[in-house]
NUSEGU-616774 format. One record per residue (C-alpha): residue in three letters; x negated, y, z. Coordinates in steps of 0.2 Angstrom, whole numbers, padded with zeros to 4 digits, always signed. Each point is the difference from the previous one (the first is absolute). Last residue first. Example, Ala and Ser with C-alpha at 12.3 -4.5 7.8 and 13.67 -1.06 7.14 Angstrom:
# residues 2
SER-0068-0005+0036;ALA+0006-0017+0003;
This chain:
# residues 489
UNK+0224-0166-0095;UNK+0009-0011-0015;UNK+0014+0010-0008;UNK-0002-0015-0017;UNK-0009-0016+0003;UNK+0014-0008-0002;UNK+0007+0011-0017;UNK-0016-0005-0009;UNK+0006-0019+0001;UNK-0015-0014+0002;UNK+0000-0006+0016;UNK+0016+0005+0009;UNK+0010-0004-0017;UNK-0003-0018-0001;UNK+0003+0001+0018;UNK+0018+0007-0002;UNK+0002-0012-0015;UNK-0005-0016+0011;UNK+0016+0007+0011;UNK+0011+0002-0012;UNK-0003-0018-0007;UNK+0003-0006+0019;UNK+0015+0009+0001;UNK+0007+0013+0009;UNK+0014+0013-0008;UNK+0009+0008+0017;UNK-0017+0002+0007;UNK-0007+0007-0014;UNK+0011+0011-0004;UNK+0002+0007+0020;UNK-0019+0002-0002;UNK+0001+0010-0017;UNK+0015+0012+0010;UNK-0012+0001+0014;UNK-0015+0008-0008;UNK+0012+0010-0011;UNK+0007+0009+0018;UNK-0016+0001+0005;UNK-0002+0011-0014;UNK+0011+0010+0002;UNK-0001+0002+0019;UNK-0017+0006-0002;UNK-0019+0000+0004;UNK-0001-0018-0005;UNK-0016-0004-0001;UNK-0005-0017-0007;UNK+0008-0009-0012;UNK+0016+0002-0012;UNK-0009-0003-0015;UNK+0012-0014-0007;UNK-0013-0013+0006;UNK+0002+0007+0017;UNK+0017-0001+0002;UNK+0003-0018-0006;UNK-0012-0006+0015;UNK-0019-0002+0007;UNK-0006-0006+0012;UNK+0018-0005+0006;UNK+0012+0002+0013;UNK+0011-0015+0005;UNK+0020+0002-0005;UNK+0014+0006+0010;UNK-0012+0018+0003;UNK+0003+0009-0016;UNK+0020-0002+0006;UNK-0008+0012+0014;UNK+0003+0017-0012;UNK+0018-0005-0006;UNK+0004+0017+0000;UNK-0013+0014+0003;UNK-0002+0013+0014;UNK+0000-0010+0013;UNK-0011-0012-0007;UNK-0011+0011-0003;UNK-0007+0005+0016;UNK+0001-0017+0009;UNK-0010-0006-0016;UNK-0014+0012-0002;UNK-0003+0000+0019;UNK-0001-0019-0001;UNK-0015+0002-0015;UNK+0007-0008-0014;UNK+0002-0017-0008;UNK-0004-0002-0018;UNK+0018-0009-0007;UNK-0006-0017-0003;UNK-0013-0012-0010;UNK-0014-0011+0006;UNK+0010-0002+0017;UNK-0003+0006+0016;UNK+0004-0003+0019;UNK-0006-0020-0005;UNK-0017-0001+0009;UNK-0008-0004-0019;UNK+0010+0017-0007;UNK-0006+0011+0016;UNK-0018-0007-0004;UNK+0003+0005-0019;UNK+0001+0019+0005;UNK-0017-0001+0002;UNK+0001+0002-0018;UNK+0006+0020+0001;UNK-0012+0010+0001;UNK-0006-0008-0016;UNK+0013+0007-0009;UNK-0012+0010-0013;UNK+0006+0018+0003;UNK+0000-0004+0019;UNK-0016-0011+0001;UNK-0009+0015-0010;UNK+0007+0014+0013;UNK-0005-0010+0015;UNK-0017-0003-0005;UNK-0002+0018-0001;UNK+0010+0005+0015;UNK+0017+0004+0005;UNK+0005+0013+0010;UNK-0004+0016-0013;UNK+0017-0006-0008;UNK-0003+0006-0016;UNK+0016-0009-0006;UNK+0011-0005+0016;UNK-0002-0010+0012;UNK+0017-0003+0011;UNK-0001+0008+0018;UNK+0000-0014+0014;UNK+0003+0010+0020;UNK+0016-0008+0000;UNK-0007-0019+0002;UNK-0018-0001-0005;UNK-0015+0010-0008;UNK-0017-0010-0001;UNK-0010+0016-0008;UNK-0015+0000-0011;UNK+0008-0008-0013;UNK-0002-0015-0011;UNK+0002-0013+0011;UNK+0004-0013-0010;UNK+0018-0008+0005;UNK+0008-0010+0012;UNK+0019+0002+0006;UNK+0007-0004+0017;UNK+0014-0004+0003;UNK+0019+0003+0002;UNK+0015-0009-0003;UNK+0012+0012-0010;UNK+0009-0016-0006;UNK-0017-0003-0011;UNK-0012+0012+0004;UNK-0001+0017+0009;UNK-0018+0007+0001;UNK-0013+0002+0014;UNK-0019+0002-0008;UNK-0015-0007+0001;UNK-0017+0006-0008;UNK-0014-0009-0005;UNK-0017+0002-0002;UNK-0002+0007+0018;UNK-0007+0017+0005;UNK-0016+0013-0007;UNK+0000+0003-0018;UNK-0009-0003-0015;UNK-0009-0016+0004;UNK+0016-0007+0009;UNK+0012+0002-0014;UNK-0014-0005-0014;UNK-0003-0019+0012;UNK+0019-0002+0001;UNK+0001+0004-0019;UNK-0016-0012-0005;UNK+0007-0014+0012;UNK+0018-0001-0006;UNK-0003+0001-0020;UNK-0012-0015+0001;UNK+0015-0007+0011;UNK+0010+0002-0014;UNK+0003-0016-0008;UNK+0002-0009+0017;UNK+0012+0013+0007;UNK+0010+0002-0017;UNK+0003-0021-0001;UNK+0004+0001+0018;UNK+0012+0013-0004;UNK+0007-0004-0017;UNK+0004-0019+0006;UNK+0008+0006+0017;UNK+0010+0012-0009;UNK+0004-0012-0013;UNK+0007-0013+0013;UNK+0008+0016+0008;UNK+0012+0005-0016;UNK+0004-0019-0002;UNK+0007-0003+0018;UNK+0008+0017+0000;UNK+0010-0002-0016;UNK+0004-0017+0005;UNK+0007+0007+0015;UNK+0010+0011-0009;UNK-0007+0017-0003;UNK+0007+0020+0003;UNK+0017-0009+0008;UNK+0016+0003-0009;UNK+0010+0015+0000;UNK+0018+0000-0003;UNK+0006-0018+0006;UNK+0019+0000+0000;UNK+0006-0009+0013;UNK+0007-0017+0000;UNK+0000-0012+0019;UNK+0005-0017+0000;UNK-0017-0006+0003;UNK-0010+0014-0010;UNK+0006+0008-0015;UNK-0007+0011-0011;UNK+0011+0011-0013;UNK-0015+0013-0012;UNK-0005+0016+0000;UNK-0020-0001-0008;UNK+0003+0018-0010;UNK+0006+0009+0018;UNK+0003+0018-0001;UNK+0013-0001-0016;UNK+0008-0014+0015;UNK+0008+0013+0009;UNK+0011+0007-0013;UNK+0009-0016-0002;UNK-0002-0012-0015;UNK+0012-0009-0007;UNK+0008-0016+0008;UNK-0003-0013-0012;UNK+0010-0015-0005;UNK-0009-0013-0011;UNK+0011-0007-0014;UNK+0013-0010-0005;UNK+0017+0008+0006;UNK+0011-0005+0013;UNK-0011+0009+0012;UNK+0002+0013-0008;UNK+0018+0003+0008;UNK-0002-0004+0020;UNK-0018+0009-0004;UNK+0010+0018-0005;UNK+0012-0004+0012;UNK-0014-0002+0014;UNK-0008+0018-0007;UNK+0014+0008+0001;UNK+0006-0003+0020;UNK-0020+0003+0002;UNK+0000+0017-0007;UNK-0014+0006+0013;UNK-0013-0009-0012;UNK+0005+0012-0013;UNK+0008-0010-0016;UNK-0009-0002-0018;UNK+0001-0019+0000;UNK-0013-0009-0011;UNK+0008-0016-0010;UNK-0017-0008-0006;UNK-0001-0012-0017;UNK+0012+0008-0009;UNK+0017-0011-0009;UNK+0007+0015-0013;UNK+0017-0009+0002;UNK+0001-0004+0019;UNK-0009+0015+0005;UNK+0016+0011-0011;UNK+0012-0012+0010;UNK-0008+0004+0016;UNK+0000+0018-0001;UNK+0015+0002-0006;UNK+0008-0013+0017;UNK-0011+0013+0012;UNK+0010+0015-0010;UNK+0015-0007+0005;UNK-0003-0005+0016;UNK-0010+0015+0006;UNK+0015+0016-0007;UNK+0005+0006+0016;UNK-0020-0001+0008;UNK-0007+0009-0012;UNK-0004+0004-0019;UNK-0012-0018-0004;UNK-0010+0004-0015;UNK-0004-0016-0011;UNK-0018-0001-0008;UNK-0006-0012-0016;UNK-0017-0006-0008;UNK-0011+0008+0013;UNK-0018-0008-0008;UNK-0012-0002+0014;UNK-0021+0001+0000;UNK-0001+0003-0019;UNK+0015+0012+0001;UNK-0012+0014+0007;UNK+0007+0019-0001;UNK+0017-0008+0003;UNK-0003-0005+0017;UNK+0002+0017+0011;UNK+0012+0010-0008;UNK+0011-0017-0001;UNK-0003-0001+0019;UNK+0006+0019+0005;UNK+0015-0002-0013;UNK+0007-0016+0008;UNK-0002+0008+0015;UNK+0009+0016-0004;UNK+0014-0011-0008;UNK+0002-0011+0016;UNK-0004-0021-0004;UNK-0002-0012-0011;UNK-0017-0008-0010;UNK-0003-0011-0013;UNK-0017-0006-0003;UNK-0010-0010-0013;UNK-0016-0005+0007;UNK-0018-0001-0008;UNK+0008+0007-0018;UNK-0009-0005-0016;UNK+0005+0006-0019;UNK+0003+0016+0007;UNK-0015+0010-0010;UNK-0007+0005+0016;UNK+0002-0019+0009;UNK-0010-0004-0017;UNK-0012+0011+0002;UNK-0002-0005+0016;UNK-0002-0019-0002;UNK-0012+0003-0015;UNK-0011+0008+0012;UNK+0001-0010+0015;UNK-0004-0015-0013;UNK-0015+0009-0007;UNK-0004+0003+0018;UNK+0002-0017+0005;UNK-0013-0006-0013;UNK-0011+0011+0005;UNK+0000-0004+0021;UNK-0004-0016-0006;UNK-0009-0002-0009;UNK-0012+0012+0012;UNK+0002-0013+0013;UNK-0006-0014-0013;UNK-0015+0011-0003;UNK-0004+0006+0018;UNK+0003-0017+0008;UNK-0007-0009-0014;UNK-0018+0006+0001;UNK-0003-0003+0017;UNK+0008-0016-0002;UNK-0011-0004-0016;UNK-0014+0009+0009;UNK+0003-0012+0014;UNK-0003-0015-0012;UNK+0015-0012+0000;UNK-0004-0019-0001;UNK-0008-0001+0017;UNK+0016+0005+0008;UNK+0007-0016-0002;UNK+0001-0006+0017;UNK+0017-0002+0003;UNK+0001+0010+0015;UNK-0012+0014-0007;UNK+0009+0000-0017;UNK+0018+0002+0010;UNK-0009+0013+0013;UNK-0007+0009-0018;UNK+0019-0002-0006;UNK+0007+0009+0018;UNK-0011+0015-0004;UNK+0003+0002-0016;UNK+0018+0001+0002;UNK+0001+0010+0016;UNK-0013+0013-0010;UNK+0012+0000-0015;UNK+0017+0002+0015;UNK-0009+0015+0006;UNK-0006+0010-0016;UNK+0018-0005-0008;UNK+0008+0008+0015;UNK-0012+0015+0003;UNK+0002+0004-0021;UNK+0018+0001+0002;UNK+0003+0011+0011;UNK+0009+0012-0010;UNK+0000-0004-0016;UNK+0021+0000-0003;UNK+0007-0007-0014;UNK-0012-0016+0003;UNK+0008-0003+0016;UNK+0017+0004-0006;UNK+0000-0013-0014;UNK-0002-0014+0011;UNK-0015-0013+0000;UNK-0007+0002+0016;UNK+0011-0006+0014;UNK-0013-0004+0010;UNK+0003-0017+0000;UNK-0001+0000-0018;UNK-0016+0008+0000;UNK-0007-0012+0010;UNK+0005-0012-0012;UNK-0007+0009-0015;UNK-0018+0001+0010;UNK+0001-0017+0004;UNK+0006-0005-0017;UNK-0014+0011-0008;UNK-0013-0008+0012;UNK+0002-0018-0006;UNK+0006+0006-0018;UNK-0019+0007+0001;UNK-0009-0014+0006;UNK+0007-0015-0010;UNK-0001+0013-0018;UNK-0019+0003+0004;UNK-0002-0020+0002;UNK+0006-0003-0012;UNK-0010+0010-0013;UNK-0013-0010+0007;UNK-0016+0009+0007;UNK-0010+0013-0013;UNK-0019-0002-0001;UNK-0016+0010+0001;UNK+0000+0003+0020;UNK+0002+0015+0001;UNK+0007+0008-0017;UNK+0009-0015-0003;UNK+0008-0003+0017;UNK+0001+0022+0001;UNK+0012+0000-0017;UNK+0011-0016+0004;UNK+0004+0003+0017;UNK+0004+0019-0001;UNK+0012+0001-0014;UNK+0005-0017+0000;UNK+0005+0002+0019;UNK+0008+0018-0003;UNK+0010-0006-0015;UNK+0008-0016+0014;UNK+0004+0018+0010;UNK+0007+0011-0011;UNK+0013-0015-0007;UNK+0003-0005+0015;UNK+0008+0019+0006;UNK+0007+0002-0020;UNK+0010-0016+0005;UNK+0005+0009+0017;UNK+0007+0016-0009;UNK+0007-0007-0014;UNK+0010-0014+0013;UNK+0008+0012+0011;UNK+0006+0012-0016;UNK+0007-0016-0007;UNK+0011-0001+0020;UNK+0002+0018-0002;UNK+0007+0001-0018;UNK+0012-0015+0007;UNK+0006+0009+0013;UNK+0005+0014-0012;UNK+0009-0011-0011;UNK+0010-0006+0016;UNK+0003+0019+0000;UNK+0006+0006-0015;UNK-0017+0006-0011;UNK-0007+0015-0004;UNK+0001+0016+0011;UNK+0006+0010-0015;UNK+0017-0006+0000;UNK+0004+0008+0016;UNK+0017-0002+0004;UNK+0009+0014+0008;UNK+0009+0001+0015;UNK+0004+0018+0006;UNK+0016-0004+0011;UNK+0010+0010+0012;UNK-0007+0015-0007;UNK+0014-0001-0016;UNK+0011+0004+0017;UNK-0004+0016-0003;UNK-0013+0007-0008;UNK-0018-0009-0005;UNK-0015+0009-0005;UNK-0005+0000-0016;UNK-0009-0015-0010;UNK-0017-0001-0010;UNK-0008-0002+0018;UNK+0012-0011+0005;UNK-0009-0015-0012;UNK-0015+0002+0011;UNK-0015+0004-0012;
């Protein structure tokens, strides 16, 4: 709890200054570094310890059971410090090992998932270089990559669980912060940070009452940072206020900590704001691009990977439902369709036929359940997916991707995205087979606003959420979740 919860409001000049110490965040502040800097080295040692235990615990057990014999205990503990202090240094570089990334989950897996494949990856291209892969089996490896991963990814939530227990309790604080600025202001951001104290501990506040008293209560304020010593100074002043907030700076910046401004109404839309500068150019950057480059390099090489691998797999699959659509009814296997891609580029669609119409532009009417259009074969391929495979073909030629928002007909779009806001964001990354909509049960007809409505609000999570381990999951889920298979015509 905030220590100016327990206290009442202010009167007077006795509003010029709220500083308090807070004796329950632990430690003064060079202790505090320290906590972070032993904090740093638990974490990474529990990182080699998880992996050298995922060598012995694979190694050993499938050497004996194998090929009847264990290798040298050595040899196990060469291999897995070797990967551990890559994987630990990577870590490092990534910036890891702080207390606010294991406070907060959230991304965490698509990190660890990405830097444990780079890892692997890079020491199978060391053993292949140095021609020592003859003395790793690939079960071992194979073996090893799930164990050593799931080591882990245990271990750091153990730690993730002590660490937030503790920041409850108050015995650890990620950042101690001091903050200054109008009453109203001051009150809107204590409202908003006290119900979690694990992410920032507010350790002491100064009012500031106007413009006729700013020196005075500017020289409180610093004396009362001074003696509490925070790790962030955040100032509570309107952006517009800049007169203000350049005293406000003029003053902390005599005081040893980060300087903040707090946070404008503007940015509670924007999660990713953050200062970019270009040349000598500084803007605040408020929405960032849906993938970075490397994001779009890796999404397509599993594209390509997925697809050809489907198309080969499943050609079986191909020739039985091209021969079942034309044996039933009379026209062409397959069935192209016009629909917006990526940057609202448009092409053409492939599909299964499974209708007895060929509908396109304005004149398309959505299926819906019963719909006397689509045939025997048709219904099947629909509930099953089927009809959808072809789809792999747009994947290959690059106007898809494996996973994406579902792109709809072009009627659909140019009529609902009038009507609903952020509509065409669907369209800043590549349409997919199949997408984070659909494995929710937002598939097929979508006879209302409402639920288009839903449809978008998944895509737009998706989007604003990739990663590669979300991606896997989405597919994971296509095949063999009950909800993707769910409002299928």
């Amino acid at each position: 709890m905030s220590p100016f919860k327990r206290s009442k409001r202010p009167q007077g000049a006795a509003a010029a200054s709220l500083a308090r110490f807070d004796w329950a965040s632990g430690l003064p502040r060079a202790n505090s570094g320290m906590l972070r800097g032993g904090f740093a080295t638990v974490a990474a040692t529990l990182d080699i310890v998880a992996i050298v235990a995922g060598v012995f615990m694979t190694g050993e057990p499938y050497m004996r059971a194998v090929h009847g014999g264990g290798a040298d205990w050595m040899d196990y503990l060469e291999t897995g410090l070797f990967i551990a202090l890559l994987f630990v240094f990577g870590s490092i570089i990534r910036n890891e090992y702080v207390i606010p990334k294991y406070l907060s989950p959230q991304g965490q897996f698509g990190r660890f998932f990405s830097l444990w494949n780079l890892v692997l990856v890079t020491c199978l291209a060391f053993a292949f270089l140095t021609k020592t892969t003859a003395h790793f089996s690939r079960g071992t490896i194979i073996l090893f990559y799930f164990v050593g991963g799931w080591n882990i990814l245990a271990l750091r939530w153990l730690l993730a669980r002590l660490v937030r227990t503790g920041a409850e309790a108050g015995v650890i604080s990620s950042r101690r912060a001091f903050i200054v600025g109008f009453e109203r202001d001051v009150e809107t951001f204590l409202e908003r940070h006290e119900d979690d104290p694990a992410e920032m501990r507010i350790v002491a506040a100064s009012v500031l009452r106007g413009m006729e008293t700013l020196s005075d209560d500017l020289a409180l304020a610093a004396a009362s940072a001074r003696m509490v010593r925070p790790d962030d100074v955040y100032i509570l002043v309107p952006w517009s206020h800049s007169a203000v907030i350049d005293s406000c700076v003029d003053v902390f910046l005599r005081v040893p900590a980060s300087i903040h401004l707090g946070p404008e109404k503007v940015l509670d839309r924007f999660l990713d704001a953050r200062i970019s500068k270009v040349g000598v150019i500084s803007s605040l950057h408020i929405v960032r691009q849906p993938l970075s480059a490397s994001d779009v390099a890796l999404k397509r090489l599993v594209d390509i990977i997925g697809a050809l691998g489907g198309l080969i797999l499943l050609s079986p699959v191909f020739l039985i439902g091209a021969l079942a659509i034309r044996l039933e009814s009379k026209g062409p296997a397959f069935f192209l369709q016009r629909r917006y891609g990526f940057n609202q580029e448009p092409f053409r669609i492939v599909k299964f036929r499974s209708m007895r119409t060929m509908e396109e532009g304005s004149a398309v009417v959505q299926a819906t359940k019963g719909d006397a259009r689509i045939t025997r074969v048709g219904r099947f391929m629909r509930r099953t997916n089927i009809d959808e495979l072809p789809q792999l073909l747009n994947v290959l030629s690059g106007d898809m991707s494996l996973v994406g928002p579902r792109p709809h007909p072009q009627v659909l779009d140019q009529k609902y995205a009038q009507v609903i806001a952020y509509y065409a964001r669907r369209h800043n990354v590549k349409p997919g087979i199949t997408g984070w909509a659909q494995v929710n049960g937002y598939r097929g007809e979508t006879e209302t606003e409402d639920k288009m409505r839903g449809r978008i609000e998944y895509d737009l999570h998706y989007i604003d959420n990739w990663s590669m381990w979300l991606d896997l999951r989405i597919i994971w889920l296509t095949i063999f979740s009950r909800k993707a298979y769910n409002n299928a015509g």
